[in-house]
C-alpha positions in Angstrom: -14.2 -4.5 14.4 -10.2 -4.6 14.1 -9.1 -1.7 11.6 -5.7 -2.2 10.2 -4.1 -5.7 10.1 -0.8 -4.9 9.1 1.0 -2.9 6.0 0.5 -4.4 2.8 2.8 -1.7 1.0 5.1 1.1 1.3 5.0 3.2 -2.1 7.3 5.9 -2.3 8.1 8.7 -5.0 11.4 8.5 -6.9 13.9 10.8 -9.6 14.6 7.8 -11.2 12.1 5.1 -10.1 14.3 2.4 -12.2 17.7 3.7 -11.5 16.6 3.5 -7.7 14.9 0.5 -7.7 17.9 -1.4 -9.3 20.5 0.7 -6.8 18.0 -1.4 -3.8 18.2 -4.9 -6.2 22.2 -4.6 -6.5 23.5 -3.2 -2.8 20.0 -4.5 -0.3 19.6 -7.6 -2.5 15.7 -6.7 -3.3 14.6 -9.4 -5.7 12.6 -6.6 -8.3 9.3 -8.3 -10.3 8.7 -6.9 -13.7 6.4 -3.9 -12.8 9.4 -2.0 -11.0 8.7 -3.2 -7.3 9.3 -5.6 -4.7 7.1 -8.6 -3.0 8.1 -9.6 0.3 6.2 -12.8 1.4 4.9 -13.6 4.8 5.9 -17.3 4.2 9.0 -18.2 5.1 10.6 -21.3 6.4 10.4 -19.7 9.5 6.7 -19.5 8.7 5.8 -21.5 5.9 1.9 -21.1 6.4 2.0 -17.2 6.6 -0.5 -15.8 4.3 0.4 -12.4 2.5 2.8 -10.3 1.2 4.3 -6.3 1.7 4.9 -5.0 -1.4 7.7 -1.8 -1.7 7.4 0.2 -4.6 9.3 3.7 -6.2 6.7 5.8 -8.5 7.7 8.8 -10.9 8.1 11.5 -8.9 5.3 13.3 -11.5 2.8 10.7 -10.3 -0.6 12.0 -8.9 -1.5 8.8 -7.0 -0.5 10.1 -3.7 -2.9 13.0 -4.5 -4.6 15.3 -2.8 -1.2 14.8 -0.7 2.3 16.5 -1.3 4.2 13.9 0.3 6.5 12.0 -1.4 5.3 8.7 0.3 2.1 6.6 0.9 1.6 3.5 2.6 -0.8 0.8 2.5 -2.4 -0.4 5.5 -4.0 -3.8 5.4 -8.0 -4.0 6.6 -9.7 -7.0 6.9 -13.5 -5.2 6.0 -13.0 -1.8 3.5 -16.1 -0.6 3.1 -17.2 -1.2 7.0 -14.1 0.7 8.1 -14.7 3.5 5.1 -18.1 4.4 6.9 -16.8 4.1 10.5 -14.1 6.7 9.6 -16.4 9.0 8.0 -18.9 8.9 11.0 -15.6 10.5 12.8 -15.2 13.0 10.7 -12.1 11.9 8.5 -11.7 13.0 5.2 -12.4 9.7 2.9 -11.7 9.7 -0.7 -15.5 9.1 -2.6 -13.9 6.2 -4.5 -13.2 2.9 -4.1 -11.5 0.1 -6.4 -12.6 -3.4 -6.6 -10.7 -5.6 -8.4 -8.5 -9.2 -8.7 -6.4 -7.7 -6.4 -8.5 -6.6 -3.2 -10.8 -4.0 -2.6 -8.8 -0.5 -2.1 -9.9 2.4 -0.7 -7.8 5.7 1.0 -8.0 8.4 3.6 -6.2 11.5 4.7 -4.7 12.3 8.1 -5.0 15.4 9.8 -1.1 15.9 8.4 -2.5 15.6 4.8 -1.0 12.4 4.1 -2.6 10.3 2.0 -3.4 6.1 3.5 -4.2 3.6 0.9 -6.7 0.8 3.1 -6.5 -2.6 1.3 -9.0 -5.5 1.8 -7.0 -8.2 -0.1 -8.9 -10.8 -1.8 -9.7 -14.2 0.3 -6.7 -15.7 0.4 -4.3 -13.5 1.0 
């Protein structure tokens, strides 16, 4: 079974998640989608059939999504089978969040390392 297939995001927590956000849009040139973030697509015209996207995003710094962690980061690895991988890591003794999301947008699902980071897994929908 392959685990991780690549990073689907890098989320990060922020002052001044707007303020930041636009400082990236004006001085790296990140092209910002309505919801605060970025989308960077695997297609290019290097490779226009690459499927998927990595997806950088600032969150208040009061947010509780990177929780049980204290870091002020989380990334997003992509999996290709969630709830497979969910059990395997279990089995080894990692500590795996009881909850799962399903939704439109991929099946999500998160772990700690032993440095009490918190790892969002994401099974993106077929396609993608």
């Amino acid at each position: 079974m392959r685990r991780v297939t690549g990073i689907g995001g890098v989320f990060f927590k922020a002052k001044d998640p707007a303020a930041l956000a636009t400082w990236y849009r004006d001085h790296l040139g990140l092209k910002l989608e309505e919801w605060g973030g970025a989308v960077f697509p695997w297609a290019s015209p290097e490779n226009p059939g690459g499927v998927g996207t990595t997806v950088w995003s600032p969150f208040p710094e009061s947010t509780d999504y990177f929780a049980p962690s204290s870091a002020s980061f989380m990334i997003n690895y992509r999996v290709e089978d969630l709830h497979t991988l969910l059990a395997v890591l279990r089995e080894e003794g990692c500590e795996v969040d009881g909850k799962v999301d399903e939704s439109e947008f991929g099946k999500f699902g998160w772990v700690m390392d032993p440095e009490g980071n918190r790892i969002e897994l994401w099974q993106p929908p077929e396609g993608r």
